[in-house]
N, C-alpha and C positions, 0 to 999 in steps of 0.2 A: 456419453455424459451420464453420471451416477447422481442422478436428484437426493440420493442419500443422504447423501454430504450437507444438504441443509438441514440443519437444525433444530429440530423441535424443542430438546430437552437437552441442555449444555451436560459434558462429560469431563469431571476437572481432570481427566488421563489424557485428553484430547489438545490439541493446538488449533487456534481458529483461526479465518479471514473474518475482520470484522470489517460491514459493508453498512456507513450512515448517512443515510439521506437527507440532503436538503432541499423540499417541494419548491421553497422559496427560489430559487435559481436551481434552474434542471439539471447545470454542467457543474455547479456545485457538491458533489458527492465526494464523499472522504473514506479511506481505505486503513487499519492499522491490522496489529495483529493482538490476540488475546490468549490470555493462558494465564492459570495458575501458578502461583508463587508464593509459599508461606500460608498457603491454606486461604488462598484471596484472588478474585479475579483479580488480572491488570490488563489495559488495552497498552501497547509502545507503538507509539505512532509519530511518526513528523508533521505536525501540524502547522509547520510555515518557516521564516527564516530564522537560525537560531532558537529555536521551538519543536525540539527532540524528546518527547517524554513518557512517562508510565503513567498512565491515569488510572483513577479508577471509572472502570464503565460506567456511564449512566443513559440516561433513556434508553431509548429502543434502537438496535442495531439485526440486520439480517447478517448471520453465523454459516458459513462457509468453513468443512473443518477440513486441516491440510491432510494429505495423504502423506504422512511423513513417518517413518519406521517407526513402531511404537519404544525402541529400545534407546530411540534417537532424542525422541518427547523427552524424556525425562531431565533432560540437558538443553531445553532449550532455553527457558528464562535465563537461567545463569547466563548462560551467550546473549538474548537482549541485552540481562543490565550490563552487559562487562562491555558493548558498544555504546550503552547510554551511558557510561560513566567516562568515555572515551572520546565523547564526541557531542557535546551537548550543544557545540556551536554551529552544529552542520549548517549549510549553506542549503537556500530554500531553490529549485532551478527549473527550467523547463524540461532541456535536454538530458536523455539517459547518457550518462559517461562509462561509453561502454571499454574503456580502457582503465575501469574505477580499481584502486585495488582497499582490503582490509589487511592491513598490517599486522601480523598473528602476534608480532613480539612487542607492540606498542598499541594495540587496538583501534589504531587510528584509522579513518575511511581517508583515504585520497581517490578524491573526485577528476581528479583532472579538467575541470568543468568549472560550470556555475551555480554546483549543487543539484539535489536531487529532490523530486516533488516525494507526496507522497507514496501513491501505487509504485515507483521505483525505485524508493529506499526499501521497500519491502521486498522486493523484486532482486535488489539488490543482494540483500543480508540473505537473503532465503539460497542464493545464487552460491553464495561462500558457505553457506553449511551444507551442500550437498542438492539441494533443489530446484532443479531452473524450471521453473513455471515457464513461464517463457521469454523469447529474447524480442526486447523493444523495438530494436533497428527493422525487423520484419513489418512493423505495423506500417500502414498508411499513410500519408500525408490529408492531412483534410481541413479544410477551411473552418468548419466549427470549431477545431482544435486552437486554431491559430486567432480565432475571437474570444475563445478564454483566455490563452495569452497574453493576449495587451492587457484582457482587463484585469489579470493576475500583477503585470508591468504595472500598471496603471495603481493597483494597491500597496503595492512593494514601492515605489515610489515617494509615498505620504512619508515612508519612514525611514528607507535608506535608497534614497535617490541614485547614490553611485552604483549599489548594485544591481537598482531597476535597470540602467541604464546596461550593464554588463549583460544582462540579461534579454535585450531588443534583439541582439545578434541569433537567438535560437528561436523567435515567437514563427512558430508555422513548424518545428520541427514534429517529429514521431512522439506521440502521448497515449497510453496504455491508458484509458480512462479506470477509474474504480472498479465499477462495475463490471468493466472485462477482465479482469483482475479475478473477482469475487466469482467470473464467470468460468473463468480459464480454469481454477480452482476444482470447480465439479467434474473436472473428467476425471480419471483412473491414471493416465498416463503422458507424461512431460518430455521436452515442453511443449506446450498448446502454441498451435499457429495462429494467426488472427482470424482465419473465417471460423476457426473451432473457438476461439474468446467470444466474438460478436454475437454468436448464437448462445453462448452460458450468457450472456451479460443479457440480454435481450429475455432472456428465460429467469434471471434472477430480478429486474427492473420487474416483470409482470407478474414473478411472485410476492416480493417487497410493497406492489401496490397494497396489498392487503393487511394492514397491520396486526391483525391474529397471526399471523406469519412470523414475525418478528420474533427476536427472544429480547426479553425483558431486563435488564439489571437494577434492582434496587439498592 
């Protein structure tokens, strides 16, 4: 594991995991990716159903940079926006669709599923440009997983009922949380299996505790 890879002082040559916490609910933690574009940070991240976007950073996020050829970076945002312009409608899901494809000659993602959460649209895309962090179906089944679930079901319902409902059939499936993500990230070499995620994720949660850790975007 290369502690490196965290961040102290952002490098706009570099490609990031960006890792944000919410103290407010523990299993609430959100995952995107970050990089420059036009001389400007952007986070693209899927932040729920139908809810595919470029933002710009704000508060405090812990920076996880990818190991990714530097010849490779220079080409990555254009790849972001040309799936964000391709796909703004994505579907929000539990389960990784590990039969997903990206369509090179129409840009479209077919899920074969009920959509992708966040940690595995990233997982995803990352997958198609050459870098499989790691693959979903390995992780565990675990009960905690399966109580975010419903209450992810449970909010996707307020406002599109028919796809809460599509979506009952996977609550207990394989969930790559964020932070194992942000954790899997810190090794040197892919893809990471899940006892080597659990341990970056549990190493990045106890460095995140500390918000001088953090990088900042104004």
């Amino acid at each position: 594991m290369n502690d490196k890879r965290l961040i102290f002082k952002t490098d706009k040559e570099l490609i990031y995991i960006a890792l944000s916490l919410n103290s407010d609910e523990p299993h609430n933690t959100h995952v995107g990716l970050v990089y420059v574009a036009d001389g400007e940070w952007y986070q693209f991240h899927l932040c729920w159903h139908h809810r595919l976007l470029e933002t710009k950073p704000n508060g405090i996020c812990l920076l996880v940079s990818l190991n990714i050829p530097i010849e490779r970076q220079r080409f990555f945002s254009k790849y972001c926006r040309w799936i964000l312009e391709k796909n703004r409608e994505i579907k929000y899901g539990l389960k990784y669709p590990d039969k997903a494809e990206l369509l090179f000659e129409s840009g479209k993602i077919i899920d074969y599923g009920n959509g992708l959460n966040c940690s595995h649209f990233i997982i995803f895309i990352l997958a198609k440009y050459g870098l499989e962090i790691v693959h979903p179906l390995t992780w565990p089944l675990r009960e905690k997983d399966a109580e975010w679930h419903r209450q992810l079901v449970r909010w996707m319902a307020e406002k599109h009922p028919g796809h809460a409902e599509d979506m009952k059939a996977d609550i207990g499936c394989q969930r790559v949380r964020p932070e194992e993500l942000a954790g899997a990230c810190l090794y040197d070499n892919f893809p990471v299996d899940y006892n080597q995620a659990s341990v970056g994720a549990k190493w990045v949660l106890e460095y995140s505790a500390f918000p001088n850790n953090a990088s900042h975007f104004i």
